[in-house]
N, C-alpha and C positions, 0 to 999 in steps of 0.2 A: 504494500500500500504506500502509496506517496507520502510523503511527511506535509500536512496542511498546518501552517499555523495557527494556536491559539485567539481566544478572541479579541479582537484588538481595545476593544471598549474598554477605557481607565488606563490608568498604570501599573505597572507592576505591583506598586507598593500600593494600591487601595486596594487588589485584589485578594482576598484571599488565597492564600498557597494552601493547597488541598493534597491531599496525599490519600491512598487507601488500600485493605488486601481485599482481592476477590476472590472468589469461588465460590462452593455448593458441596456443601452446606458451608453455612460461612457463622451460624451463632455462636459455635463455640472459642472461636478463634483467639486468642489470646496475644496475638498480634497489636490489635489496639493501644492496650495498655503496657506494651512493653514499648514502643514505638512514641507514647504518648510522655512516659517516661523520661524518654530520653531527653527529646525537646525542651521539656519542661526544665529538666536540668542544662541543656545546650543554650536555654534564653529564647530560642526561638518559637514565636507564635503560627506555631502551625499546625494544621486541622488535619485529622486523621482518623478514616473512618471504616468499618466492616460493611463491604454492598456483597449483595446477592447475585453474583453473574455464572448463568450454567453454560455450558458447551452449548457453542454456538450465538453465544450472545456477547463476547467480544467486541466485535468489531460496532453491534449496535452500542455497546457503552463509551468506546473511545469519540465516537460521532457528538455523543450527546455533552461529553465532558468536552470535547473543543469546543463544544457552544457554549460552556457557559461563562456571560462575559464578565460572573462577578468571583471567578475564581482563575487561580493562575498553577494548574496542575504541576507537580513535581516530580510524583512517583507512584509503581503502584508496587505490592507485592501480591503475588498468584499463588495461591495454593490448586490444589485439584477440582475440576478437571482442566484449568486452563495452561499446564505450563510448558503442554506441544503446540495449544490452538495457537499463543501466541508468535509464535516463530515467526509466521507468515506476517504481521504485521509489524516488524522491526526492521528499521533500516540500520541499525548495525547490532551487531556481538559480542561480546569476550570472548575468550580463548576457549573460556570453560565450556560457554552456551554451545560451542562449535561445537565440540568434544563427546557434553554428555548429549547432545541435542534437546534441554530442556531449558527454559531461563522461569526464575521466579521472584524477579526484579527486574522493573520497568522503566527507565527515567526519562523524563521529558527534556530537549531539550529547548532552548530559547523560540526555536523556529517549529515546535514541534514535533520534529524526528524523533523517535522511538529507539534507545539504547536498549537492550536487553543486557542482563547480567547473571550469572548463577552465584547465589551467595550458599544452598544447600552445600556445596561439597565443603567449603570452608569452614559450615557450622557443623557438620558430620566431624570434620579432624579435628577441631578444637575442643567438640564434647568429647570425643573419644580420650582426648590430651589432659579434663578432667578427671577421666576414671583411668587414669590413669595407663592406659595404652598406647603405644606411639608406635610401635612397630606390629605389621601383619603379614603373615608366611601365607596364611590358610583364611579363608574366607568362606563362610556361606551366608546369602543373599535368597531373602525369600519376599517372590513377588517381581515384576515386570515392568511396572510403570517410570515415570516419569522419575521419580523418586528414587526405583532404584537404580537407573543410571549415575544418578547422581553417587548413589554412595557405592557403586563398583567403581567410578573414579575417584574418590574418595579411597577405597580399598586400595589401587594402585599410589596414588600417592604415600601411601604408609606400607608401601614394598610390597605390596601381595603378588604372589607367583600364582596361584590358583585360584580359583572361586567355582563353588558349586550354587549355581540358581535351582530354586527348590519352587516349581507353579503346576497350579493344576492344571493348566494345557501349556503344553511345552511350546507351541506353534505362537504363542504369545509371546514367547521370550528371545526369537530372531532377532531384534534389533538390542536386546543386553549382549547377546550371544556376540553378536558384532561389532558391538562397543567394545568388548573385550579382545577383539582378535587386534583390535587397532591400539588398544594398551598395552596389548604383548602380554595379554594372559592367556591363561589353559580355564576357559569355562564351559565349564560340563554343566548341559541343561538336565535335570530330573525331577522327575514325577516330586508330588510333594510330600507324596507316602514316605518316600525314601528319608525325612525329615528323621522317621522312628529307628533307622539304621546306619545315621549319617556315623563316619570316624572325626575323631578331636580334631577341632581347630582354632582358632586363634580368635575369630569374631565372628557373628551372627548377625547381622543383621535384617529385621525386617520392617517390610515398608507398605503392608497390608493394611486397612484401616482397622482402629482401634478395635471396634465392637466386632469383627471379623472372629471365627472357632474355626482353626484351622482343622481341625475334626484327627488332626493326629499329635502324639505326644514325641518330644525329640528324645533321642539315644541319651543314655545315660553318659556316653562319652561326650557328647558335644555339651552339656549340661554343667560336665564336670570340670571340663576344658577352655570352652569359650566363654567370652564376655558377651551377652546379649544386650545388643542396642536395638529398642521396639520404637520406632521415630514416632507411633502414634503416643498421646498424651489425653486424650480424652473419648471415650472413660479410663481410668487408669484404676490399678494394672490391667493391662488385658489381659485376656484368657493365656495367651502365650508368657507371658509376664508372669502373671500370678501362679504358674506349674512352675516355672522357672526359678521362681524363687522358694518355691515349696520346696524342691530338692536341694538346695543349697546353693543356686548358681547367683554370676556376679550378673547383676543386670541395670543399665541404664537407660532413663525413658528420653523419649522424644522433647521434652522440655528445653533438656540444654543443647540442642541444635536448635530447637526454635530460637532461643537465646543468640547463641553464637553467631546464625543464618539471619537474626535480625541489627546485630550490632553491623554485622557486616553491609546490610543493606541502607543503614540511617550513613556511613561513613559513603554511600552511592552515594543518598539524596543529600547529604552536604556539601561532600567535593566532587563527585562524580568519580572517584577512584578508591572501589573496597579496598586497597593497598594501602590507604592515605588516614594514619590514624587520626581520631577526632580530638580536640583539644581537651585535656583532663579526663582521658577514656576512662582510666578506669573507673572516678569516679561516674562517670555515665552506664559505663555497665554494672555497677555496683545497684545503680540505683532499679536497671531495666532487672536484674536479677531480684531484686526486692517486692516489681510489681506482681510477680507472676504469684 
């Protein structure tokens, strides 16, 4: 899509700067107030909100936000299902979005164009970095989407040589399967049974939604072995979660990636570079890890 300018009505500075996440379901979102946080502690007066947009409704929201002439759009953040719709309306990329093929950060720029950004994989390594794990040999990866792109490049980054993706139709998992070959891993797609017979490894993660019963219980090896990170966060624990920690395992929720995945996206809609830390970060993230 062309990059069309914002509305020209007023100035910059009588506009409201509007910022917000979308997708479906979007109530639970937690986004707001970590995001709302920030600002608050950064000085800056700007409006951040949770909207309801499903597949396919995209491109009718980005229409109706360049219309409006009493705000001055910044940024959005996408959760599911929009964080393939978007591709096709980004006039440019990071490296990451190339990579994993997903972005979930959107920033506008002066003329309208549409940056894409992937802050997931940087919130994936940095929660990982508080439970303390930094290096991975072995990986298993349950689930397909958008998400888990994200955290098989994430996996690579923190050295994994192999990964097993674990889905109930294997024909779903082609394009993880291929993101992988272009990372220079060995991924073996299997059935999600195999969940109950899987061998030890180093990390877990899944990226199925919260309230999901994967209908099978994981091996007693990988239980004993790996760190499960469950990216969903509500309702918490999930089913997978809460057997997980029945038997003793180490488990970290979806939380502190949302955390990390968001600090990274306020330091987009400040300077336009996740690399560019924010003035006084930690106190900023002290404070976004306080809203949650």
């Amino acid at each position: 899509m062309a990059a069309s300018g914002a509305a020209s009505a007023g100035t910059a500075e009588e506009r409201t700067v509007r910022l917000a996440v979308l997708g479906s379901p979007i109530g639970h979102s937690k986004s707001p107030a970590l995001h709302r946080a920030a600002y608050d502690r950064l000085g800056l007066d700007w409006r951040y909100d949770a909207i309801e947009v499903r597949s396919g409704e995209f491109a009718g929201f980005l229409e109706r936000a360049r219309g409006e002439a009493d705000a001055a759009w910044r940024g959005l953040s996408l959760t599911m299902p929009l964080k393939h719709e978007v591709l096709a309306h980004l006039d440019g990329a990071d490296r990451l979005v190339e990579l994993a093929g997903a972005a979930n950060t959107v920033r506008f720029a002066e003329d309208g164009a549409l940056q894409g950004f992937n802050t997931d994989i940087g919130g994936i390594v940095r929660s990982l970095g508080d439970a303390d794990l930094r290096r991975v040999h072995r990986g298993v990866l349950v689930g397909s989407g958008a998400t888990a792109s994200s955290a098989l490049v994430a996996m690579a980054e923190l050295g994994a040589v192999e990964v097993d993706v674990l889905v109930r139709n294997p024909d779903r998992a082609v394009g993880v399967q291929e993101l992988g070959r272009r990372l220079g891993l060995v991924v073996r797609v299997r059935p999600l049974a195999e969940l109950a017979v899987a061998s030890s490894a180093d990390l877990v993660v899944s990226t199925v939604p919260g309230g999901t019963d994967l209908g099978v219980a994981p091996s007693d090896a990988l239980v004993g072995s790996a760190l499960l990170l469950d990216v969903a966060y509500d309702p918490w624990p999930s089913a997978l979660a809460a057997g997980w920690l029945e038997r003793g395992g180490r488990v970290t929720h979806g939380l502190g990636m949302l955390l990390h995945q968001a600090l990274l996206q306020v330091r987009v809609f400040v300077s336009g570079d996740p690399f560019e830390p924010l003035p006084d970060e930690a106190a900023v993230l002290d404070v976004m890890r306080g809203s949650l």
